[in-house]
C-alpha positions in Angstrom: -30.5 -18.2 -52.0 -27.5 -15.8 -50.9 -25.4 -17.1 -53.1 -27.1 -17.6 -55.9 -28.4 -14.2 -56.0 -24.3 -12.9 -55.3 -23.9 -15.4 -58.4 -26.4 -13.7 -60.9 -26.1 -10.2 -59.7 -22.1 -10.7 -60.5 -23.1 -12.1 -63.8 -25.3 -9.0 -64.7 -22.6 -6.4 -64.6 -19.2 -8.8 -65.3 -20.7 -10.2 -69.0 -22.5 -6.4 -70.2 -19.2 -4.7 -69.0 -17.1 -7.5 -70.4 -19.4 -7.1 -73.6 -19.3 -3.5 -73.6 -15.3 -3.4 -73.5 -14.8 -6.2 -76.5 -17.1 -3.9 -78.8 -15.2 -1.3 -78.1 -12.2 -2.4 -78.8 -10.8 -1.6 -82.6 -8.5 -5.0 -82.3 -11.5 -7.0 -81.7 -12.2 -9.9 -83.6 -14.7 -8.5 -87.0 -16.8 -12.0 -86.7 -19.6 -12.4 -84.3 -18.3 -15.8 -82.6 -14.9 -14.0 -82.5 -16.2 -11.0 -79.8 -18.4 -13.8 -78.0 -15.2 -15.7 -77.4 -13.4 -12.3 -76.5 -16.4 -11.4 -73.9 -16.1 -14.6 -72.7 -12.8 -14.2 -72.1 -13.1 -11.4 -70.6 -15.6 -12.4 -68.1 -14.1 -15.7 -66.9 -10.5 -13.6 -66.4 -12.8 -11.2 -64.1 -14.2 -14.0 -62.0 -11.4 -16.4 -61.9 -12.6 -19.2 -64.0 -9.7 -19.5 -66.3 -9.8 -18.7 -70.3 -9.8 -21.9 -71.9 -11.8 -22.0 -75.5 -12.6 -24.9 -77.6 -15.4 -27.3 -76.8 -18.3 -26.5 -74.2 -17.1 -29.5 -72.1 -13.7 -28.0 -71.8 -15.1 -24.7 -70.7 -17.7 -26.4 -68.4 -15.4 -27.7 -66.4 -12.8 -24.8 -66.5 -15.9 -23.3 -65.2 -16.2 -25.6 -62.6 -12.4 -25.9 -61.4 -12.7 -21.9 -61.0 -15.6 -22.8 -58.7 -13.8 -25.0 -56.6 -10.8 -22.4 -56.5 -12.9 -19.7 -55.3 -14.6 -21.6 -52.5 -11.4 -22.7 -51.4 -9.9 -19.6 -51.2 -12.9 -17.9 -49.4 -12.9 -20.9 -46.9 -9.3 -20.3 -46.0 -10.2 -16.7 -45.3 -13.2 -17.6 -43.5 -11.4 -19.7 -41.2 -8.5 -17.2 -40.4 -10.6 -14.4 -39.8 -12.7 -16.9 -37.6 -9.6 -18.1 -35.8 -8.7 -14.1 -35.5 -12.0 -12.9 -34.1 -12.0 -16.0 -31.3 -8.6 -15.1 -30.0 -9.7 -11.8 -30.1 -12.4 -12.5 -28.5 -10.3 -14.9 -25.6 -8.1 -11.7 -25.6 -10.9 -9.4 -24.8 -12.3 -11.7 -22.2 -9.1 -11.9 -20.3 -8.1 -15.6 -20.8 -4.6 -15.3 -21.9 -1.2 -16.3 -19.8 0.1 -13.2 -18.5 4.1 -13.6 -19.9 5.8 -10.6 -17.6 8.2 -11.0 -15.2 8.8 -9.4 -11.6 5.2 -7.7 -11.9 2.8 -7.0 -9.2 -0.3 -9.0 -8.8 -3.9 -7.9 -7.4 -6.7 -10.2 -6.9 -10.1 -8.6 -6.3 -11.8 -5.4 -6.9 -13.3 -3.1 -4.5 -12.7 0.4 -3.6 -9.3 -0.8 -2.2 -8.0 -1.1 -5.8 -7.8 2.6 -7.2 -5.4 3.4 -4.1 -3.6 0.1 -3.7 -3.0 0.1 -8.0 -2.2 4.1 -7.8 0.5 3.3 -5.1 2.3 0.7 -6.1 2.5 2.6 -9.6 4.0 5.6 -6.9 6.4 3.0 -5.1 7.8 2.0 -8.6 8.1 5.7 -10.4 10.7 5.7 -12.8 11.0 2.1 -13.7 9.7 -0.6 -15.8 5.7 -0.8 -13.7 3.3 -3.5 -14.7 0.5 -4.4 -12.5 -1.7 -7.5 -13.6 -5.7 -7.5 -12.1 -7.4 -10.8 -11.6 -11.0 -10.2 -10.7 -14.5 -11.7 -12.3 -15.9 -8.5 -13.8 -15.4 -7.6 -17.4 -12.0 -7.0 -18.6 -13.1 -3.7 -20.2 -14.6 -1.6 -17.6 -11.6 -2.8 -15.5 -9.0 -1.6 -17.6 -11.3 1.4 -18.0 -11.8 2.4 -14.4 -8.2 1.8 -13.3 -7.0 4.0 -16.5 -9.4 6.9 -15.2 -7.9 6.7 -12.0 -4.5 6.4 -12.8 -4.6 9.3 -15.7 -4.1 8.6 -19.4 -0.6 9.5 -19.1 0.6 7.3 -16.6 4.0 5.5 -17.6 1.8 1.8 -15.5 1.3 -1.1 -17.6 -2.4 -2.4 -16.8 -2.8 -6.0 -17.5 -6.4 -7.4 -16.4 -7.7 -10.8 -16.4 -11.1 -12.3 -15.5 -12.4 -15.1 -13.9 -12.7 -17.0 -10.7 -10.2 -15.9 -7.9 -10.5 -19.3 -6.4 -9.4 -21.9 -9.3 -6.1 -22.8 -9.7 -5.9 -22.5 -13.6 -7.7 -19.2 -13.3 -4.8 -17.9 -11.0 -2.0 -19.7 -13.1 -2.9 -16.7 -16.0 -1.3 -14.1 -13.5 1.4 -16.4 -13.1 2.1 -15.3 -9.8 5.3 -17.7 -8.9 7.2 -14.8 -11.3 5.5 -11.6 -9.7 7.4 -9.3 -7.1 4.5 -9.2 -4.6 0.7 -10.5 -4.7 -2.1 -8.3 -2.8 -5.9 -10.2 -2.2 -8.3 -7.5 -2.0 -11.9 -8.3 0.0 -14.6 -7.9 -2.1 -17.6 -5.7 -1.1 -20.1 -9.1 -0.5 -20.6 -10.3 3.3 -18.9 -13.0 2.9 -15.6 -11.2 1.5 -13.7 -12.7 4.4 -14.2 -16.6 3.4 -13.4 -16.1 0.2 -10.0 -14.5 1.1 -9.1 -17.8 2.5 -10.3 -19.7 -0.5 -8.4 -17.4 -2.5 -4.5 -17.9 -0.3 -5.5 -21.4 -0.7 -5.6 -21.4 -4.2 -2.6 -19.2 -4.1 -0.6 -21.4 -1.9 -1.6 -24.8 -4.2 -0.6 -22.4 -7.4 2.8 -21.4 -5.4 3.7 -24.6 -3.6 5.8 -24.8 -0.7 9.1 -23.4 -2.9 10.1 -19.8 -2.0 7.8 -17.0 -3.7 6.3 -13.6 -3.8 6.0 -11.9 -0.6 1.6 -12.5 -0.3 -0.5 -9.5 1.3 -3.7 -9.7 2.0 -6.8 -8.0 4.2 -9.7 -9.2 6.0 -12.3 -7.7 7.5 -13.3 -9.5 11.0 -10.6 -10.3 13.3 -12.2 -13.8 13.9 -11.2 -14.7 10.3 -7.5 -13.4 10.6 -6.5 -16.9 12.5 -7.8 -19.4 8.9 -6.3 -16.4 6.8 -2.9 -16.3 8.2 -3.0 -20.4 8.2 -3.8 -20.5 4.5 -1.3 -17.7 3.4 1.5 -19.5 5.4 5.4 -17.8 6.4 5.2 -15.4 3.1 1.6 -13.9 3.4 1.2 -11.1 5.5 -3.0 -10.5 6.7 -3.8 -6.7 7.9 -7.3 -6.0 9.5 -8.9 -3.8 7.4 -12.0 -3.1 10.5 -10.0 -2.6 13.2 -7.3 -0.3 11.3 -10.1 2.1 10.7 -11.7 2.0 13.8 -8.2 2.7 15.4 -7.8 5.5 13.0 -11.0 6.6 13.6 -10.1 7.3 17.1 -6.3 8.8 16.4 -8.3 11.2 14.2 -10.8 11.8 17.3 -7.8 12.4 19.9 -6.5 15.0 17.6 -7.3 16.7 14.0 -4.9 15.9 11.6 -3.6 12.5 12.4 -5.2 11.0 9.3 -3.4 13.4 7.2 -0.3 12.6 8.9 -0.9 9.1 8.6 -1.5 8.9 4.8 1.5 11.6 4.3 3.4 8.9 6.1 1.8 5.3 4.1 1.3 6.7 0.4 4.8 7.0 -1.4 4.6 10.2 -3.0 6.0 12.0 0.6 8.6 11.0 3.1 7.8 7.0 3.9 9.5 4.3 6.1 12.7 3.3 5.4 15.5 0.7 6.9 18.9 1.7 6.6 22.3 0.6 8.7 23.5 2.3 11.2 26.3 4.8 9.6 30.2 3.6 10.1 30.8 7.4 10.6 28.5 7.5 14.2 29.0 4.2 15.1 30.7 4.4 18.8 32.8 0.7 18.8 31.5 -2.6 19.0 29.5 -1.8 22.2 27.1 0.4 19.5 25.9 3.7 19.8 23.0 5.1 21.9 20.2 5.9 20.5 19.6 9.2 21.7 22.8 10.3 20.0 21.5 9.2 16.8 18.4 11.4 16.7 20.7 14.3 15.5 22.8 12.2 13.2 20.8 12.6 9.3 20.2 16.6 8.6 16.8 15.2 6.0 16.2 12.0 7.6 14.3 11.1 10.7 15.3 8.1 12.7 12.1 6.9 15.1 13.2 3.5 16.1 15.4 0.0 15.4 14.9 -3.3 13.8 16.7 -6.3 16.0 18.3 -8.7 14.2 15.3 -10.8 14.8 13.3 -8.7 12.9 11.9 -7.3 16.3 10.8 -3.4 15.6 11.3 -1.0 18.6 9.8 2.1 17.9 10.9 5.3 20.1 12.9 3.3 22.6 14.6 5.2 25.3 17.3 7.6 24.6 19.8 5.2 26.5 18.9 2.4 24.4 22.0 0.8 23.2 21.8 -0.1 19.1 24.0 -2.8 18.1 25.8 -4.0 15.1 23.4 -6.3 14.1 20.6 -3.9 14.3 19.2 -1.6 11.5 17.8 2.0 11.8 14.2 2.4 11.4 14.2 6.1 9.5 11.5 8.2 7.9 12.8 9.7 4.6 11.6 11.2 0.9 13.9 8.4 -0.5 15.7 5.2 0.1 19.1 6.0 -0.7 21.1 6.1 2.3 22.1 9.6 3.3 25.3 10.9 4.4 25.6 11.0 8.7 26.0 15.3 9.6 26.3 16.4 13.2 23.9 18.4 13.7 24.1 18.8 17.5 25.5 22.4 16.7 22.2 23.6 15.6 20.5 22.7 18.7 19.5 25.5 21.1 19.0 24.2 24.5 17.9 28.1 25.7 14.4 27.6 23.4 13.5 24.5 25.3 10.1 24.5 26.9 9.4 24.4 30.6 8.5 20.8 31.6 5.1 20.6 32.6 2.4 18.4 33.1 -1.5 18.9 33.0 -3.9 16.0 34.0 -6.9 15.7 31.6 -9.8 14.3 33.3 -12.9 12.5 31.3 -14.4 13.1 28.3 -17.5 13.1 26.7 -17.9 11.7 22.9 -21.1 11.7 20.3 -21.0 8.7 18.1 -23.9 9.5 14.9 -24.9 6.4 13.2 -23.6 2.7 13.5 -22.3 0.1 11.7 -20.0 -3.6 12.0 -16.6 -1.1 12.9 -18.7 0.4 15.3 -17.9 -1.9 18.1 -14.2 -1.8 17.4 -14.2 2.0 17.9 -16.1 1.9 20.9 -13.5 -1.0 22.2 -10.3 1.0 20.9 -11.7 4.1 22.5 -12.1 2.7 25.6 -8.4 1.9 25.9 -7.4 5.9 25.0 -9.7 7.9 27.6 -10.0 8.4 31.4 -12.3 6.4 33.9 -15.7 8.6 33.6 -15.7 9.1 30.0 -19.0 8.7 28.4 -19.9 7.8 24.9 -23.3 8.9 24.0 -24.8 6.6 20.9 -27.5 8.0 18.3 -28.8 5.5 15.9 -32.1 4.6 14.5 -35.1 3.7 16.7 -35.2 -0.1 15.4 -31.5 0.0 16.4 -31.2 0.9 19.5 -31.4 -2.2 21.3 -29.1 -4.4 19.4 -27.0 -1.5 19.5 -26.5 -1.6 23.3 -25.7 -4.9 23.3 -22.9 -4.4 21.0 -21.6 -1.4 23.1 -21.2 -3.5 25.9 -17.5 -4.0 25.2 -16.2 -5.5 28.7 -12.6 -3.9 28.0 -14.2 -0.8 27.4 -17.1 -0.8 30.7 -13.9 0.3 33.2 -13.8 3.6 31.8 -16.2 4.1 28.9 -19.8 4.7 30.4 -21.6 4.1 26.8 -25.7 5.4 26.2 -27.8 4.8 23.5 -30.9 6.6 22.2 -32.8 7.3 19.3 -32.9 9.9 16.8 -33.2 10.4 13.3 -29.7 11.8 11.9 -31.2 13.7 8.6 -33.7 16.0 10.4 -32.0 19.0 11.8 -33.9 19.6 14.7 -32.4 16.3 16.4 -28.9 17.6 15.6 -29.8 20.8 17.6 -31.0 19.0 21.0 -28.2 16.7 21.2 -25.4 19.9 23.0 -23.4 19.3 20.2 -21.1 21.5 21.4 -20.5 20.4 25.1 -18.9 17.6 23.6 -15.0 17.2 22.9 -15.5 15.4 19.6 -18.3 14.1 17.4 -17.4 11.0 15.2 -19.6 10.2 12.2 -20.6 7.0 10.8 -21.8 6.0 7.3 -23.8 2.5 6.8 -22.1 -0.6 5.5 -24.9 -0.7 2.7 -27.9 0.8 1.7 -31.2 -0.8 0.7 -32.1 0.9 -2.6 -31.0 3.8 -4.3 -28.3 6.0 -3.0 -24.8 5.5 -1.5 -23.7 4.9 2.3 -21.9 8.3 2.0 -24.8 10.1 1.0 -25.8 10.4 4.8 -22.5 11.4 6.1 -22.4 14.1 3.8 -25.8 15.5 4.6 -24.9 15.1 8.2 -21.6 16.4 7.6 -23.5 19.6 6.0 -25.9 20.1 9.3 -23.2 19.6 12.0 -21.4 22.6 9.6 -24.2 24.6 9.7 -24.9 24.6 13.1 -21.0 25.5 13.6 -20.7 28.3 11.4 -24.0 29.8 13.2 -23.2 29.4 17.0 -19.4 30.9 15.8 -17.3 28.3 17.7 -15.5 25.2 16.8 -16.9 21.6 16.4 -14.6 18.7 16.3 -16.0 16.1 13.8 -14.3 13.0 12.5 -16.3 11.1 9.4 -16.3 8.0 7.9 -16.6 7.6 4.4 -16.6 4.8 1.7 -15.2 6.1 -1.2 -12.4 8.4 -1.8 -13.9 10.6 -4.3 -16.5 12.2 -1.6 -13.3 13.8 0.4 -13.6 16.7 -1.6 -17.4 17.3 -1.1 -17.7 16.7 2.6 -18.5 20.1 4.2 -15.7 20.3 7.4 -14.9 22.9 9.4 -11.4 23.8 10.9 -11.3 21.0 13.3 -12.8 18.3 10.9 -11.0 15.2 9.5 -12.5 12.6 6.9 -11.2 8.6 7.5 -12.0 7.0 4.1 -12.5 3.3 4.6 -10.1 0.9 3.8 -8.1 3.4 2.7 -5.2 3.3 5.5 -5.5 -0.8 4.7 -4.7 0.0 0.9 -1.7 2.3 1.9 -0.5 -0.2 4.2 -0.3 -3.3 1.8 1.2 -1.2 -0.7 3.9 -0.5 1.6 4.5 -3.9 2.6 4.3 -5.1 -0.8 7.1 -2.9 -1.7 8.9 -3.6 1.8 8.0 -6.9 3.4 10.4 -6.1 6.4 8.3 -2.9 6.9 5.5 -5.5 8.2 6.5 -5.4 11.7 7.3 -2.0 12.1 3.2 -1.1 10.6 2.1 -3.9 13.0 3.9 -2.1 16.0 3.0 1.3 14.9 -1.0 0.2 14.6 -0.9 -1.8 17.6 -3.4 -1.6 20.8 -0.7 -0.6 22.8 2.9 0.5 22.1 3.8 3.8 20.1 2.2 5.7 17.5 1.8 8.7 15.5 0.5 12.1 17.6 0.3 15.8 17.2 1.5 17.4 20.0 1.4 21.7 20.8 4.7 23.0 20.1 4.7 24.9 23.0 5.4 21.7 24.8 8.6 21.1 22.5 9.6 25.4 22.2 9.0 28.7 24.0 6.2 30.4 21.8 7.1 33.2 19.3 11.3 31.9 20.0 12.9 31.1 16.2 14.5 28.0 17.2 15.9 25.2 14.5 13.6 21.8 13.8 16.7 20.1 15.4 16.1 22.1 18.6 12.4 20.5 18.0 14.1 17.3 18.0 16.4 17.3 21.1 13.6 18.6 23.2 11.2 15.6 22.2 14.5 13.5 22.9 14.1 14.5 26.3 10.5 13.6 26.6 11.3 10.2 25.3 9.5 10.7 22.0 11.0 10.9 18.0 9.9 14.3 16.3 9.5 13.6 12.5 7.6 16.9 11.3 5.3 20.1 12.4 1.9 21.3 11.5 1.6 25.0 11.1 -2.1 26.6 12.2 -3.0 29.9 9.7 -5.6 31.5 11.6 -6.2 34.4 9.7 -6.9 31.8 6.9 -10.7 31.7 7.7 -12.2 28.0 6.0 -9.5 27.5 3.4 -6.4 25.7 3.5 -5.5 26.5 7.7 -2.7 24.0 7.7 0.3 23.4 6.3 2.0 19.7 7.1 5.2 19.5 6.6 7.3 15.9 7.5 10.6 14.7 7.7 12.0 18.5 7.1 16.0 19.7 7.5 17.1 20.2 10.6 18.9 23.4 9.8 15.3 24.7 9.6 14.5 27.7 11.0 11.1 29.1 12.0 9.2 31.1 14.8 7.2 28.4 16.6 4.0 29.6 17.5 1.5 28.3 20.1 -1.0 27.1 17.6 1.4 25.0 15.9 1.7 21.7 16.4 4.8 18.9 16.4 4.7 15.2 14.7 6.2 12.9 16.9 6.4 9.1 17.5 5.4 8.3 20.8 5.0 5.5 23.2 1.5 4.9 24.5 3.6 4.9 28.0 5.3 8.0 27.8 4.6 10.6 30.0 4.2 8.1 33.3 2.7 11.4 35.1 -0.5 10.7 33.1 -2.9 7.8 34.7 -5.1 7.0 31.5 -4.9 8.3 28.3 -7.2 10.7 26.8 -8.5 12.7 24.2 -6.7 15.5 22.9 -8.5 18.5 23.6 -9.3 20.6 20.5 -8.2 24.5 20.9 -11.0 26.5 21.9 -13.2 23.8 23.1 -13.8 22.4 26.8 -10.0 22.0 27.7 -8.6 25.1 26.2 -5.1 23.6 26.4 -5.0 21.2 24.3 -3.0 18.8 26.4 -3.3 15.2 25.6 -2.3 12.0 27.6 -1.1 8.7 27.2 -1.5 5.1 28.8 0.6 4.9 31.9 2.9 2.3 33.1 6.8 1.5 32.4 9.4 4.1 31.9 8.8 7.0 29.8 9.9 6.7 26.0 10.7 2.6 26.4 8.2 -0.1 25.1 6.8 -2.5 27.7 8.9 -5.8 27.3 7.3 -8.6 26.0 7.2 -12.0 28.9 7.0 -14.3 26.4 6.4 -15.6 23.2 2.5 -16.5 24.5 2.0 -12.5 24.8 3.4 -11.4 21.9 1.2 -13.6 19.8 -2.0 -12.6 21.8 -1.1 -9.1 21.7 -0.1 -9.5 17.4 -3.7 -10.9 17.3 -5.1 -7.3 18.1 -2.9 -5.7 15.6 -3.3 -4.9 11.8 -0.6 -6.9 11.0 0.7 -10.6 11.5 
């Protein structure tokens, strides 16, 4: 019916027109079957039909050769712009082979994937970047979303490709055997974990047992980390996404401002780790060099350990320790290029050198708001940082108090954590106000893994986050608070005060498979420096580096934590006149020709072994300025010689002891 109206609706304005124009015409034929003929000629010119005159036969079938032409011709079409619109279509739906070489690879979506995408589009600034996505969610809004958070102007080339993670064919569209580095993200569901295996086995049958890409990937409960380092086999690389941010959680507790430091020291657009050899220039003989004497040896960069030629990291070793020929310096710099050796012994002044001192920090006394599955990793990781007769004081909902308990059992934790539980409803402000917030040395803040109906997890942290600032601002003293949050975005709204910090979850993960996707030999050297035991980042009072008010050089910084056995790499300047605004200025991996009045508020960066300082029994909280311990002293876990690493027996305890790190 279509057509044969198209048919007759052509015919009523082609022959009239057609008529119109031979009548018009002063060359026309005079004779009436002579214009007919003309119009007719006309009209089958204008629709294709060919002009042949003579009998009607002939012209019939003129007529129906034009016909044939016509649908020939519109079936071609039809079929290419079919054809067209389908791969289109395939294109749209992300089923194509991804034809790039030396690209990075991420599988999954989360939350992870705006920070882990945003940094290695950092790590790989000024080059040739593309960064291929494999996830089942719709191409679109995922080359939407990671545009948004990348910014329209970025130089990154986003390839995204759907489908499931764990079929082979699915995975081959990445092509992953030709990529630089492949990252597996955990999904949001409960059962994230499994499918990361399911996923490195795909990968691994995809790969083969030929050399490829360097794998990283993240799980969430340690009990899963023994199938996924199985299935990712010698190249894959499994952090702990839980435990990292209960451990951080805690850093962040024992002092404000470790987070910052920690993502100032993990994303790439500040100073990050670096490996470099051991300059020719400093290098005394074959014996090697001590490294004490090559603390002073870079004027920008910051040397905080050695890699053995077994790909052993020792972080903030003694300042005796002898470095070889075989092993490489473990530095913290802006850049990778390797930078020239300068003394810079002469800028040291051994006059501004603090008194040695000691100050034993007894127990402490923590509020944990809220609960969740990271909740018993913090209280176990906290345990192992405070003095016997600490208490941890639990508030969670009624119906969860008992199952809470239970899980704050931790046996590791009993010796020296004395852990409570009670009941109390976080969003009403009265319950806030007869807890003694304030004869507490920190409050830490949890946010729910998920939430039943509308809302977001972070929407009670923030409201709590808004009480516990309230209450601050109207008894006039400091609270130290330490949140957790689930997405990145809500750092700018949370309400904190002075001595507030914000752990975003999963973040710290993100930065650190970045990194190791842009360094695999940095792997070791995270999994030491996020380890139980063993050294890691602090924030330690100037005063106990520097005489207060005394302008001293940051190499004069760096010779006096020499002779506390720790690595300084930075400072963190206090502005107490600055009221709620921007109090702190961090400041890593600066010259050591620096100059600057060190002032009693300020504070030091340093890499530190959990067993330096062998005056101190237990490690502890650092006290918060103004608070219960006024002097802001913190401790560390005793035993073996100040600034050294305890030695490892055997190949049995290093494994165990790898098991309760981030890394593998």
């Amino acid at each position: 019916m279509l057509v044969s109206w198209l048919v007759l609706s052509c015919l009523a304005v082609v022959v009239p027109v057609s008529a119109l124009v031979v009548w018009t015409d002063p060359g026309s034929p005079r004779s009436l079957s002579g214009r007919l003929s003309a119009v007719w000629r006309t009209s089958a010119e204008t629709l294709r039909l060919g002009a042949p005159t003579g009998a009607p036969m002939r012209m019939a079938l003129s007529v129906l050769l034009g016909i044939v032409a016509l649908l020939c011709v519109s079936t071609l079409v039809g079929v290419i712009t079919t054809g067209l619109g389908e791969r289109l279509t395939e294109l749209r739906r992300g089923r194509s082979m991804v034809l790039e070489q030396e690209h990075a690879v991420v599988l999954g979506w989360s939350d992870q994937v705006f920070t882990v995408v945003g940094e290695l589009a950092a790590a790989r600034a000024g080059a040739r970047c593309v960064i291929a996505v494999l996830a089942d969610r719709d191409v679109a809004e995922m080359e939407e979303a990671l545009t948004a958070s990348l910014g329209r102007g970025s130089a990154v080339r986003l390839v995204c490709r759907s489908g499931s993670l764990t079929t082979v064919d699915t995975l081959a569209l990445v092509t992953p055997r030709a990529a630089s580095s492949v990252l597996v993200l955990p999904s949001d569901a409960p059962e994230a974990d499994s499918e990361v295996v399911r996923v490195l086995l795909a990968l691994r049958a995809v790969l083969g047992d030929e050399p490829g890409p360097p794998v990283v990937a993240a799980v969430r409960d340690r009990r899963q980390l023994p199938a996924a380092r199985l299935a990712a086999g010698e190249r894959g690389t499994i952090v702990e996404t839980d435990a990292t941010t209960a451990e951080l959680l805690v850093q962040s507790a024992r002092r404000t401002g470790v987070g910052e430091v920690l993502r100032d020291l993990l994303d790439f657009s500040g100073v990050e780790f670096h490996l470099v050899d051991v300059p020719a220039a400093v290098r005394q003989g074959s014996a090697g060099s001590r490294f004490g004497d090559l603390l002073l040896c870079f004027e920008r960069s910051t040397v905080v350990g050695v890699l053995g030629p077994d790909g052993q990291p020792l972080l903030s070793p003694a300042a005796d320790t002898v470095v070889g020929p075989g092993d490489r310096l473990i530095v913290i710099a802006h850049d990778g290029v390797p930078e020239a050796p300068v003394d810079c012994r002469a800028y040291v002044d051994p006059t501004a050198f603090a008194a040695p001192h000691s100050q034993r920090v007894g127990p402490v006394r923590v509020l944990l708001l809220g609960w969740n599955r990271r909740a018993p990793l913090l209280v176990e990781a906290l345990g192992h940082s405070v003095a016997p007769g600490s208490v941890l004081d639990v508030v969670v909902d009624e119906t969860q108090v008992t199952p809470v308990q239970d899980q704050a059992s931790s046996p590791q934790a009993a010796a020296r954590l004395a852990v409570s539980c009670r009941s109390g409803e976080l969003l009403h402000p009265e319950n806030l106000r007869d807890l003694d917030l304030f004869g507490y040395d920190t409050v830490i803040v949890l946010g729910a893994d998920s939430v039943d109906g509308p809302g977001h997890p972070d929407d009670r942290v923030l409201v709590t986050l808004l009480m516990l600032r309230e209450l601050e601002l109207r008894a006039g003293r400091v609270l130290p608070v330490v949140a957790e949050l689930g997405d990145h975005r809500n750092r700018a709204l949370a309400p904190l005060g002075p001595a507030s910090d914000v752990v975003i979850r999963g973040e710290l993960t993100s930065l650190l498979m970045a990194q190791i996707a842009h360094n695999p030999h940095l792997a070791a050297v995270f999994g030491e420096l996020f380890a139980a035991h063993g050294a890691s980042v602090h924030l330690r009072p100037a005063h106990h580096y520097t005489t207060p008010g005394c302008e001293a050089s940051f190499a004069t910084v760096v010779a006096a934590a020499r002779e506390r056995g720790e690595c300084a790499v930075g400072y963190r300047r206090t502005d107490p006149e600055a009221g709620t605004g921007h109090r702190h200025e961090l400041r890593l991996g600066p010259a050591k020709t620096e100059r600057r009045v060190w002032h009693a508020r300020d504070e030091v960066v340093v890499v530190a072994n959990d067993s330096a300082g062998s005056d101190q029994p237990y490690g502890t909280l650092d006290a918060v300025p103004g608070m219960r311990h006024d002097h802001g002293d913190d401790t560390a876990l005793s035993g073996g010689s100040p600034g050294r690493r305890p030695s490892h027996d055997s190949p049995e305890q290093d494994r165990t002891r790898g098991e309760g790190g981030t890394t593998g």
